[in-house]
C-alpha positions as CSV (number, residue, x, y, z in Angstrom):
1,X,-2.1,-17.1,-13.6
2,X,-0.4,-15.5,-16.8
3,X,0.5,-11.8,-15.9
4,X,2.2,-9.5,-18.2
5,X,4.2,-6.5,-17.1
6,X,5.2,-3.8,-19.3
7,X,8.1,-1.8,-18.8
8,X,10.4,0.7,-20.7
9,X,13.7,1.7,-20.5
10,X,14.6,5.3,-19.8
11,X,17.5,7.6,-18.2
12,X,18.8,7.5,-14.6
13,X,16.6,9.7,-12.6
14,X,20.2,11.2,-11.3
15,X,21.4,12.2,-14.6
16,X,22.2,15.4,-15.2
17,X,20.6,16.2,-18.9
18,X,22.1,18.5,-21.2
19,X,20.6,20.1,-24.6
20,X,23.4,21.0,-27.2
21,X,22.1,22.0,-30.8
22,X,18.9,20.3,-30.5
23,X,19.6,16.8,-29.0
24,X,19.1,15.4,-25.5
25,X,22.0,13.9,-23.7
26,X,22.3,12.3,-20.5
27,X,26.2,12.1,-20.1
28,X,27.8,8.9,-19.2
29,X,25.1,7.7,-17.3
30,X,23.5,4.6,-18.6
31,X,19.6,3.7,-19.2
32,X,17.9,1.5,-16.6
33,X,14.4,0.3,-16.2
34,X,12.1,2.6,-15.2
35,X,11.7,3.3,-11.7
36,X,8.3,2.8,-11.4
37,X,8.0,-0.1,-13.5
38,X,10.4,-1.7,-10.5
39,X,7.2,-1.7,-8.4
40,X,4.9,-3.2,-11.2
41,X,7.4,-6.2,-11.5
42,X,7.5,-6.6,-8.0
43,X,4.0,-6.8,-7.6
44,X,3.5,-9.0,-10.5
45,X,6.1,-11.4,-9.3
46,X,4.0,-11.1,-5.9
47,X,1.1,-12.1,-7.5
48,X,2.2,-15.1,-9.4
49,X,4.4,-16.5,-6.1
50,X,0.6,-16.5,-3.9
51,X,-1.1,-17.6,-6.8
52,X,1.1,-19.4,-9.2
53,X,2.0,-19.2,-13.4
54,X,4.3,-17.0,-14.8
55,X,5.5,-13.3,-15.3
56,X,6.1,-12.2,-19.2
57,X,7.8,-8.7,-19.1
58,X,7.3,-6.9,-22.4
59,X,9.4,-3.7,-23.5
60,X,8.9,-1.2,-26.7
61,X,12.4,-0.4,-27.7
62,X,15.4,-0.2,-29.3
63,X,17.4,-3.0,-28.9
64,X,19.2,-1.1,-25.6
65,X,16.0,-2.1,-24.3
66,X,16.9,-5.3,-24.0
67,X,19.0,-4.5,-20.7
68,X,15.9,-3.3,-18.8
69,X,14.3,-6.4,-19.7
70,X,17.2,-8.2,-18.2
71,X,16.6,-6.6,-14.9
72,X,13.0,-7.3,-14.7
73,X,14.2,-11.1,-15.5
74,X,16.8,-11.0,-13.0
75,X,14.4,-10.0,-10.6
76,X,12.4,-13.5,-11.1
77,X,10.2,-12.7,-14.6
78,X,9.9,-16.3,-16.7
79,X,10.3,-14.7,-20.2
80,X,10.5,-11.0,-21.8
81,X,9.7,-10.1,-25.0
82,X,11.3,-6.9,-27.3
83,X,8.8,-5.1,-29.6
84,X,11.4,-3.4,-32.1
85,X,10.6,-2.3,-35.4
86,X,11.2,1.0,-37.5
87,X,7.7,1.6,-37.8
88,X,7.9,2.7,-34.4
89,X,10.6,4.9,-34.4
90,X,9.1,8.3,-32.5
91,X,6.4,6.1,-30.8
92,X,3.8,8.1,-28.6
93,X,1.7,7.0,-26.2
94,X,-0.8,6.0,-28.7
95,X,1.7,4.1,-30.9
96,X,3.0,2.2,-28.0
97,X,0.1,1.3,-26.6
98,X,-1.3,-0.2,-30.0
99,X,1.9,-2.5,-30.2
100,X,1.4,-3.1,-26.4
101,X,-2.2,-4.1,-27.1
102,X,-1.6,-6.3,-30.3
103,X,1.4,-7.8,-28.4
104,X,-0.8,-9.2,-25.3
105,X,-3.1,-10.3,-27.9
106,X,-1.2,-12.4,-29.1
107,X,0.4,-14.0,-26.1
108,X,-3.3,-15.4,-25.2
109,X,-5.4,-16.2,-22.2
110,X,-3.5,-13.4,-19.9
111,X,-5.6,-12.8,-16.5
112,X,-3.2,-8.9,-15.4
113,X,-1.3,-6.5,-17.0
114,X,0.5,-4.7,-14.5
115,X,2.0,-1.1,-15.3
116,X,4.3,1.5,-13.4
117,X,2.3,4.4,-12.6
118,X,4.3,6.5,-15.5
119,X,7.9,6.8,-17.4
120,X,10.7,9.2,-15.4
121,X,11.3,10.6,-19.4
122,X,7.8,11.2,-20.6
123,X,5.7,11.5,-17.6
124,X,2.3,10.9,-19.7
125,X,0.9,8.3,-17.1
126,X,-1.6,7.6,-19.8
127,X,0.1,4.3,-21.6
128,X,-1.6,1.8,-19.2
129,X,-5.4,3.7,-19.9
130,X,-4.7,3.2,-23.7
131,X,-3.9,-0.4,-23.6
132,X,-6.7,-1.2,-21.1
133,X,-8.9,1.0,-23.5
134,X,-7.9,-1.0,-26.9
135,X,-7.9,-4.5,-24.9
136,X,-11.6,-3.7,-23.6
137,X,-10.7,-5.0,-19.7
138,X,-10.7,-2.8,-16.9
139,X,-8.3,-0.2,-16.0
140,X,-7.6,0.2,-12.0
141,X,-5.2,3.0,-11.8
142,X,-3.1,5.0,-9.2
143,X,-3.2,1.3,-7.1
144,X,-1.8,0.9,-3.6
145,X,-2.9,-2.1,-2.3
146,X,-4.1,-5.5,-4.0
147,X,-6.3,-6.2,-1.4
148,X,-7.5,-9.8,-2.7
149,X,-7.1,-11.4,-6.2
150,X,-9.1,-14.9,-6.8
151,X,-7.8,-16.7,-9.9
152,X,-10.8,-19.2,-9.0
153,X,-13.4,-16.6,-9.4
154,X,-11.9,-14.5,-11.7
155,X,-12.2,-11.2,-9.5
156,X,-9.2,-8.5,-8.1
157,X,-9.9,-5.7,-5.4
158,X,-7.3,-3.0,-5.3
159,X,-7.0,-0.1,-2.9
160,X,-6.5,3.1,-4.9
161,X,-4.5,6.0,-3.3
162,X,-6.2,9.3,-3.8
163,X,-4.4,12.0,-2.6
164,X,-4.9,11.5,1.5
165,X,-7.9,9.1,0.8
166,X,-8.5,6.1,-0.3
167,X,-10.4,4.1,-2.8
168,X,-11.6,0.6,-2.8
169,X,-12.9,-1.0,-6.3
170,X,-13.3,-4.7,-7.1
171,X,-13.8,-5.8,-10.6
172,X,-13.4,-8.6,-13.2
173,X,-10.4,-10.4,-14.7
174,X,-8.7,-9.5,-16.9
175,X,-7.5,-6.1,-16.0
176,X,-4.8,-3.8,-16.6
177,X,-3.1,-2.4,-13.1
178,X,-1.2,0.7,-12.7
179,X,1.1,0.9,-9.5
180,X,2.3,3.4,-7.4
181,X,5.0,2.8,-5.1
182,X,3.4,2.5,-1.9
183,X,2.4,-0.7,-3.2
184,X,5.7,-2.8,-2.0
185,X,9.0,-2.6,-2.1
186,X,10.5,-4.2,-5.2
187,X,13.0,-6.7,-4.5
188,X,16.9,-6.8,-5.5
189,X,17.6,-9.2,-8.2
190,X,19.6,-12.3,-6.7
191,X,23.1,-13.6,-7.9
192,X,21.6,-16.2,-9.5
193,X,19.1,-14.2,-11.4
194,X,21.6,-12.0,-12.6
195,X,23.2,-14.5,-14.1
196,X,20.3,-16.2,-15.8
197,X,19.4,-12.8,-16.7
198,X,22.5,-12.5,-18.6
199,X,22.4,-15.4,-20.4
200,X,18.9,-14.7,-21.7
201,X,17.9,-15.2,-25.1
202,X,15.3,-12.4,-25.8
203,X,13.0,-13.1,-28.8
204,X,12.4,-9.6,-30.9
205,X,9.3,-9.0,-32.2
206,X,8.1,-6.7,-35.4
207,X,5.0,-5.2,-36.1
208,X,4.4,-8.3,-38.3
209,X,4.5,-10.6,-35.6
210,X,2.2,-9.0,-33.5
211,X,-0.4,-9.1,-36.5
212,X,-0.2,-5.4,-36.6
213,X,-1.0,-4.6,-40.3
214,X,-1.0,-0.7,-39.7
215,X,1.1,1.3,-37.3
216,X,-1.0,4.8,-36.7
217,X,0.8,7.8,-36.8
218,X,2.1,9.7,-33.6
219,X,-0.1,12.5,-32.9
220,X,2.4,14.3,-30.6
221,X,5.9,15.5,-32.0
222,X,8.7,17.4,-30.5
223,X,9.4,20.0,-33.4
224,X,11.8,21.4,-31.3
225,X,13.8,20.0,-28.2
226,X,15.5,23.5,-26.4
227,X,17.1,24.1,-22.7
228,X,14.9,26.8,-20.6
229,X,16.9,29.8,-20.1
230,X,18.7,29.7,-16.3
231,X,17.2,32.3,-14.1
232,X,19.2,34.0,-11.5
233,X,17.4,34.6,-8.4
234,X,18.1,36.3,-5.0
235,X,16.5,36.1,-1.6
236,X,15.5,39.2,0.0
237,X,14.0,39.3,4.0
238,X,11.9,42.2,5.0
239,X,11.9,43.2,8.3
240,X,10.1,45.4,10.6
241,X,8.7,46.5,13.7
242,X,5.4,45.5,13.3
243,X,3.4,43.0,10.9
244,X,1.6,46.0,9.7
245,X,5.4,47.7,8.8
246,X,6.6,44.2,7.1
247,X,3.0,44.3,5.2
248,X,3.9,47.7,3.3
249,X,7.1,47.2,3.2
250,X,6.5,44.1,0.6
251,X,3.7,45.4,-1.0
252,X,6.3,48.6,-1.9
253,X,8.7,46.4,-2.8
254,X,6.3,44.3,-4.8
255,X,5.3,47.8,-6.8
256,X,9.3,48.2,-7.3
257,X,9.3,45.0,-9.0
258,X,6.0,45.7,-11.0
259,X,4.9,42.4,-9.9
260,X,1.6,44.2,-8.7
């Protein structure tokens, strides 16, 4: 089988993020792949060990990005591929999911495009719809469980996690997969894949290369990029004799506060 997974790079969740005069910072703490994505790769790489071929992982970017790719190859990925070019600088979802699309076009004959369930930074959740959308395959979101994949007759059934129930669907290869992290347990990258991580020549590609002749424009921007205002808050307990005593009690101190 040829899978593709698509990951991004994006801030430590336990960064502390600070807005000064407009622009984000995250501190000292460095960029890593994107949680969820760890769960995509891992079930990608799960895929390909019961079933055989390769994993491509496959990263929109700057060339930072290049580390998070690293990981997803440390953890046992064949290749990874870089999209970076200016004409996606301040990339949305739609952007990215074009380059995404063209870029899995190109690589041919792929039977699963696996996707984190959403970015820690953005928190769209939408990328994986778009691509499935452009491509023309089936999108099988919010996925818990692969419950049976058959290279042979060209068919995956997934268990989708919907709230407390469950979904079963089945449909045709190729698909694009969106994972949440019930799914598994991604693995930690070994010694040896570190270092074959780290020696890793990622190829770069431009919108040229992945036949992309227009880039569309972004149809979200961030005009402005601010920190809320802090708000001070204080607990207060009522107490009382009765429930009926605690009742007015709030509700006069709910009038005092012209809540109500």
């Amino acid at each position: 089988m040829n899978i593709v997974v698509c990951v991004k790079q994006t801030p430590d969740t336990a960064a502390t993020v600070t807005v000064s005069d407009g622009e984000v910072s995250w501190g000292d703490a460095p960029l890593v792949l994107n949680p969820w994505d760890e769960y995509a790769v891992e079930q990608a790489l799960l895929s390909k060990e019961a079933h055989g071929g390769k994993v491509t992982a496959i990263s929109l970017g700057s060339e930072g990005a290049k580390d998070a790719l690293k990981q997803a190859l440390a953890m046992g990925c064949e290749e990874a591929i870089l999209i970076n070019d200016p004409a996606f600088e301040n990339a949305d979802s739609l952007v990215v999911s074009k380059a995404l699309a063209a870029a899995i076009t190109k690589l041919g004959e792929i039977d699963l495009a696996f996707f984190g369930r959403q970015a820690v930074d953005s928190d769209t959740g939408v990328t994986f719809a778009q691509v499935a959308r452009r491509l023309g395959w089936p999108a099988l979101s919010l996925v818990a469980k692969v419950e049976a994949l058959d290279p042979g007759a060209g068919t995956i059934a997934v268990e989708r996690m919907l709230g407390s129930a469950r979904q079963r669907l089945q449909t045709k290869l190729p698909a694009v997969v969106s994972v949440v992290k019930e799914i598994n347990e991604p693995r930690y990258p070994s010694f040896m894949g570190i270092r074959k991580a780290s020696k890793a020549e990622i190829p770069v590609w431009s919108k040229a290369d992945i036949d992309l002749a227009e880039v569309p424009e972004a149809a979200l921007r961030w005009p402005e990029i601010f920190a809320p205002p802090k708000i001070e808050t204080e607990c207060e307990f009522i107490e009382g004799e009765t429930a009926e005593e605690v009742a007015n009690k709030l509700a006069d101190r709910l009038v005092e506060e012209k809540v109500i």
